[in-house]
N, C-alpha and C positions, 0 to 999 in steps of 0.2 A: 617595537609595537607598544602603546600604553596599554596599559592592563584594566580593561573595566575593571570593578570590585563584582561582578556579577560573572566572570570568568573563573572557572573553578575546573582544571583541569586534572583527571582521577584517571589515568593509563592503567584498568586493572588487565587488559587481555594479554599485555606480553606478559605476566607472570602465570601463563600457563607454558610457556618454556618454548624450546625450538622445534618439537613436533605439532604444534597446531598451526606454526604459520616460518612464511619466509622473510627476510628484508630485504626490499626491495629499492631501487633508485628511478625516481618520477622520471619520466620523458622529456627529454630538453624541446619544448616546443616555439616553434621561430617565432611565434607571435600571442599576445593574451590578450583579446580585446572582451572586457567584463560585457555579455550580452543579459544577464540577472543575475541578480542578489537578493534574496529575502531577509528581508531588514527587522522582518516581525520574529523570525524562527532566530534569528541570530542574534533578540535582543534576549530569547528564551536560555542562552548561553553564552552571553558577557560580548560576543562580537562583532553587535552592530555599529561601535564605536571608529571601526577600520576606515580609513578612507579607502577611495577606491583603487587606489594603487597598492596599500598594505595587501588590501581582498585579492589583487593580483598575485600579488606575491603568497599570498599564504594558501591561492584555492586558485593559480594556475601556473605558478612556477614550484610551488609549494614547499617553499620553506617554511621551517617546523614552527608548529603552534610552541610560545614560550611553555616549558615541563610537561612537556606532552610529549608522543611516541616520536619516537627518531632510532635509526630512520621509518619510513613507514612499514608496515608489516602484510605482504599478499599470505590471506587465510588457505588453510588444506581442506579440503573437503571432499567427500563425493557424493552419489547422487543416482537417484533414477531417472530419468531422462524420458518420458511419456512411458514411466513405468520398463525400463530396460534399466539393467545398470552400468554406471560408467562408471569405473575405477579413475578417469583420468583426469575428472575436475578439479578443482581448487579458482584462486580469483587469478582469472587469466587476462583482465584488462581493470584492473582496480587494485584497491588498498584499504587497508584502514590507517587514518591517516590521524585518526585525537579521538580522544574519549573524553568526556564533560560531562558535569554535573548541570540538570538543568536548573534555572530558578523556580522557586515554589512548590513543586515537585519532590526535588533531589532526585529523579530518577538518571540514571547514569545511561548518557549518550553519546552513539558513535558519529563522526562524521568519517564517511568513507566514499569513496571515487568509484567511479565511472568512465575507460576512455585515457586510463590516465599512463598507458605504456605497457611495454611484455614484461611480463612475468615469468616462473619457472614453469608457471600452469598455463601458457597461452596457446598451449596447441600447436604452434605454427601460424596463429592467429599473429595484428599487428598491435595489440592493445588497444588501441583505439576506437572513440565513439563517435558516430555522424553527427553534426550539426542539427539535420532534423529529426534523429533518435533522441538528441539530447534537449530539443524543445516537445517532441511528447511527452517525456517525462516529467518533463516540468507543468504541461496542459495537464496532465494524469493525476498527478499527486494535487496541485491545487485543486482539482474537480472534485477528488476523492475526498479530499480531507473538509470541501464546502459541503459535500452530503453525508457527514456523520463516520465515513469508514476510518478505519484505524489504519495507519499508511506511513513510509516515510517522507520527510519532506523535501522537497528539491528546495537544494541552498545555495548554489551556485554552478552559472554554465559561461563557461567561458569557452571562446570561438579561439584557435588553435592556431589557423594559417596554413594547412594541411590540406592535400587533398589524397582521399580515399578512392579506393576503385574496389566494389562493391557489384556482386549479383541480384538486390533486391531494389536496386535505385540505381537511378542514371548516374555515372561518373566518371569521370573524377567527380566527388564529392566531397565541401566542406565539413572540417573535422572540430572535433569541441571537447571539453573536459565535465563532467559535472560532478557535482558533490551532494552527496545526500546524508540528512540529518535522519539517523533509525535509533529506535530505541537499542537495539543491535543487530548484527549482521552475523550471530550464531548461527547455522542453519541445522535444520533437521539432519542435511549431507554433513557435518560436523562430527556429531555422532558415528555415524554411516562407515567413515572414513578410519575411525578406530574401533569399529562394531570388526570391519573387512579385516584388520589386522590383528582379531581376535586381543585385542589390547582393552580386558576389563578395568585395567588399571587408568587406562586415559579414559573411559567411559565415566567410573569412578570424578577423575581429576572435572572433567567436563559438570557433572552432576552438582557437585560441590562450588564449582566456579557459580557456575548457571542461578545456584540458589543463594548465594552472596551477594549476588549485586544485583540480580532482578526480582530475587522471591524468596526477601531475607526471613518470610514471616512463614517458611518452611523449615528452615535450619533446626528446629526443637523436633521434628516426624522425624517418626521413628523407621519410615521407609521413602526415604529424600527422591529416591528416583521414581518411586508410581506417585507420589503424592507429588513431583513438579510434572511429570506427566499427565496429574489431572489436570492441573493449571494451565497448561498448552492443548487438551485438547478444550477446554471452556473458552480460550483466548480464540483459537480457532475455529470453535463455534460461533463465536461472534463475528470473525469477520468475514467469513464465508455469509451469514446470511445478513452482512452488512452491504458487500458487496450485489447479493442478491436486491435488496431494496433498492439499493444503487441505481439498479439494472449496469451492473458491469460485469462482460467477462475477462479475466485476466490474460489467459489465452498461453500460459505456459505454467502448470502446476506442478514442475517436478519439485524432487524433494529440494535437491538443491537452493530453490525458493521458498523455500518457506523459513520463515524465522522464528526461533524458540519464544520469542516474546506476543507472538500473533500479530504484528506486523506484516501488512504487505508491502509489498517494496520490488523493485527490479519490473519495469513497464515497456516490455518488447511490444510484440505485438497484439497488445488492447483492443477492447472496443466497447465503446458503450451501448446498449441495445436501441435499434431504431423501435423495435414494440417487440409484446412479448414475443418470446419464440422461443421453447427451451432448447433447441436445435442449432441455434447462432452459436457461432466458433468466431473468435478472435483470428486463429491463424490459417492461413491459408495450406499449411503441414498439415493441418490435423486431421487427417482424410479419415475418418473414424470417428470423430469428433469427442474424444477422448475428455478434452476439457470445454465442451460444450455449456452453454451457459445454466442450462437443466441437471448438469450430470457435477457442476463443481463442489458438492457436497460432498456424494461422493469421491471424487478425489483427493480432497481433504482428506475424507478419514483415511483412502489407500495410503495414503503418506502418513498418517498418525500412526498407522498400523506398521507400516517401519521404524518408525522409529519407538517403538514398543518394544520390534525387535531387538534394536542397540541396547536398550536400557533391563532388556532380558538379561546379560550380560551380568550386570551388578545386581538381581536381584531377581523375588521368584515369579514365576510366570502368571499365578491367581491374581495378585494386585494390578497386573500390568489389565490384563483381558477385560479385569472390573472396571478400570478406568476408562479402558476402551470402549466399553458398553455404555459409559452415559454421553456418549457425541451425539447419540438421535434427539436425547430428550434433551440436550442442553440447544442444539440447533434450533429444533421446535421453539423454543423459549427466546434467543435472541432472534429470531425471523419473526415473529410473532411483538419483538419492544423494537426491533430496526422500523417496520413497517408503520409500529403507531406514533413512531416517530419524525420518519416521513411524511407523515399524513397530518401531525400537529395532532396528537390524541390522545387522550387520556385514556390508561390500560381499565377495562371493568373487571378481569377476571379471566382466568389461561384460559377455562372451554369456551367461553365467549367470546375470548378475543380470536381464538386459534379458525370458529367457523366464519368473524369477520376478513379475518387476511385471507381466508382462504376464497372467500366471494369475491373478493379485492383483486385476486390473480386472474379469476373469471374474468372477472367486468373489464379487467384491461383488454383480454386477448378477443371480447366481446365484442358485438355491432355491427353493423352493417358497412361503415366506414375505420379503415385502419386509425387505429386509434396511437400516437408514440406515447414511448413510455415516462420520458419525463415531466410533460405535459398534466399526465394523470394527476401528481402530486402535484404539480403546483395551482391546478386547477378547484383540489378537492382539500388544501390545507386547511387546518383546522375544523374540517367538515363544514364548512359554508358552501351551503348547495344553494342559494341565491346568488354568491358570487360564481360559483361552477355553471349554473344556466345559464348567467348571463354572459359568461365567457366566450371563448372561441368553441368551443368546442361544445356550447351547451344544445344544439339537436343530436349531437351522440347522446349524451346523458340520459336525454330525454325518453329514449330509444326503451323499449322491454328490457333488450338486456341488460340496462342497467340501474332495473328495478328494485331487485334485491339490494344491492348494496345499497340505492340511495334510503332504502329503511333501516338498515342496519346501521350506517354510519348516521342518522338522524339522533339515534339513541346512545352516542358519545359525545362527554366532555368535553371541549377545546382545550389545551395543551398552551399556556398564553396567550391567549388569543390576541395580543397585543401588538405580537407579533404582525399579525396583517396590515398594519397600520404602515407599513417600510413601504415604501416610494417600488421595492421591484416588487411588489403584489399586486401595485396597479396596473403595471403591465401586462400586453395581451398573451405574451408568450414569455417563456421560461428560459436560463442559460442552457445551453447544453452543449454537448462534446461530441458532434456523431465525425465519424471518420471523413464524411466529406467536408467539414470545415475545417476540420486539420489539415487537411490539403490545402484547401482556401489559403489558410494561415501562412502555412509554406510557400506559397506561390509567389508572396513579393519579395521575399528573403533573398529567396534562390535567386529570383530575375531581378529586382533593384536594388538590394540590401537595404526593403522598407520592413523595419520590426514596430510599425505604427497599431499595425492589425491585434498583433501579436501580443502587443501591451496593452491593447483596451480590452483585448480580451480575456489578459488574466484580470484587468480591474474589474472589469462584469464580472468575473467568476467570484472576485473578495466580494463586490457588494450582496452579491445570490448566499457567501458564504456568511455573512452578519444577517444577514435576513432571515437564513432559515434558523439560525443561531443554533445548530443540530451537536451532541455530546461531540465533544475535541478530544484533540489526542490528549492533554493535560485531564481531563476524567477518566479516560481508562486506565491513568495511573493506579498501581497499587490495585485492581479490581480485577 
């Protein structure tokens, strides 16, 4: 493989030794037909230079990145599970497969699988990912990362030559590999997992890892574990009420899932909201509605609050609680900049902007006609209420209920207003992602192997993501 100069490969996770992870060997799969590659995420880490047969080779038969992990490494973990605990997780159908320096940045990045074989953690499980689990992913993260949230990125999905036989989809079903670019793949259940083996020493070892290569500007505190515990639960507040403005529910929030950098990552079963509702659930399990799209706040912080616990371990209980206590006020604060940033708006002031977002949740769930939610913003960007009446939608506006807001948002700034100016703002309607066009999308894969749909409809989603031009993963660097 030539080496771009912009490939900078830094393997620090295997030097935390052989209890934090296994080696593993990839899946011989009969076939790698390259179905995406993100050529932009890959040019962020020296390897969009690959021709497409290298891409095969190194992201579906996987031979090793040059000075990078070998063989690859399935992570130990455990986890709470809709709040139950499982002792018996770890990565039971993936790896971490290289670690990279990004360009510009330097922040140190994993690329790790998806789908990609058994592990020692597999359950019983067959390793493998479906075909149309591994094009959600990839709709998810590009959606995710065009509306501002902080997310991993899907890098690569290659289709397998496999068939699956599966309870939640007809099958036999086509099988795939994917690769996702995270800032990392440490999870809360990382912790969890040497918290359960009363091992303050790898608690310890983890804290120290953790604040070297992601939160070097910790290393001088004088209490490493509550002071990188503040830092996860802010990173946490932000994408909890990123994903809010989003209008996305994630739809599985165990610990296991969450990653110490505030990354979201791992996209089962999703959903983005047809209109407000805080009662919408992503999974069709969650008969209680546990991680309801209302309630994923608090679920966050349930999981921040274990992992409080782990880090109790190394250190005394006052710092941990203290840290834990500013999640409300840190939330308030990023739901309140997600929001005016969606909206294309310039902030005036917290109690002023805290009573307009809050009129802004009104006015959506307002009206006399179901209103969706993604519509809302694109309708109301940069507060141009002559282009919002004269929209699709402009007799809802017009409506009482959405009175108040239209006075409130009259009296903000535009946020570049220049922005409007982009060819998808003259359009009548907005990108969006709801569950039945992911079916749509599916539909001719499965029945003619047409990926025509598939691909015009991540390029709508790049042009939607240059248009709103919303904070990237390259700015939550370092913040």
């Amino acid at each position: 493989m030539p080496v771009s100069p912009a490939y900078r490969p830094d393997p620090r996770f295997p030097e935390l030794g052989p209890e934090f992870a296994d080696p593993v060997e990839p899946a011989r799969f009969p076939q790698t037909h390259l179905r995406f590659r993100n050529d932009r995420a890959a040019a962020t880490v020296g390897l969009e230079t690959l021709t497409d047969e290298e891409w095969r080779a190194h992201f579906g038969r996987f031979a090793p990145l040059p000075d990078n992990i070998d063989p690859p490494l399935a992570q130990r973990y455990h986890g709470h599970q809709f709040q139950v605990y499982n002792p018996e997780l770890g990565d039971g159908r993936g790896f971490l497969f290289a670690q990279l320096r990004e360009a510009g940045t330097d922040r140190l990045l994993d690329l790790g699988t998806k789908g990609s074989g058994q592990t020692p953690w597999s359950r019983q499980g067959d390793g493998r990912l479906t075909l149309k689990g591994g094009i959600r992913e990839v709709l998810a993260t590009a959606m995710l990362e065009a509306l501002g949230v902080p997310t991993s990125r899907s890098f690569s999905l290659v289709e397998t030559g496999e068939a699956l036989m599966r309870t939640d989809e007809p099958s036999p079903t086509r099988a795939s590999v994917l690769v996702r670019l995270s800032h990392s793949h440490i999870r809360f259940g990382t912790f969890q997992r040497h918290a359960f083996f009363e091992r303050a020493d790898r608690i310890g070892m983890l804290v120290d890892h953790v604040v070297a290569n992601y939160y070097p500007h910790l290393e001088a505190s004088n209490d490493r574990a509550a002071a990188l515990l503040g830092e996860v639960v802010r990173r946490m507040a932000r994408l909890v009420a990123r994903w809010m403005a989003a209008g996305f529910v994630h739809g599985v929030l165990n610990t296991d899932n969450m990653s110490i950098t505030g990354e979201s990552f791992d996209y089962g079963p999703y959903r983005f909201l047809p209109r407000n509702d805080p009662n919408f659930v992503a999974a069709y399990f969650d008969q209680t509605g546990l991680y309801s799209f209302g309630r994923q706040a608090e679920a966050v912080f349930w999981n921040l609050q274990q992992l409080g616990g782990c880090l109790s371990l190394v250190t005394a209980t006052e710092p941990i609680v203290a840290e834990l206590q500013e999640f409300g006020a840190a939330y308030r604060r990023e739901l309140i900049a997600a929001m005016l940033d969606r909206l294309g708006l310039e902030p005036r002031g917290e109690a002023v902007d805290a009573g307009f977002v809050q009129t802004a949740f009104r006015a959506i769930a307002a009206g006399s006609e179901p209103l969706r939610w993604e519509p809302f913003f694109f309708d109301w960007f940069c507060g141009d209420e002559a282009r919002a009446l004269a929209g699709a939608r402009g007799e809802i506006y017009r409506q009482p209920a959405f009175a108040e807001f239209r006075e409130l948002v009259a009296g903000y700034a535009p946020d570049r207003p220049e922005r409007l100016a982009d060819p998808y703002f003259a359009r009548r309607e907005p990108e969006e992602l709801l569950y039945d066009e992911i079916e749509a999308l599916w539909a001719p894969i499965a029945e003619a192997d047409d990926w025509s749909a598939f691909a015009a409809k991540l390029a709508a989603i790049e042009n939607a993501r240059r248009a709103w031009d919303l904070p990237s993963q390259e700015s939550f660097a370092g913040t």
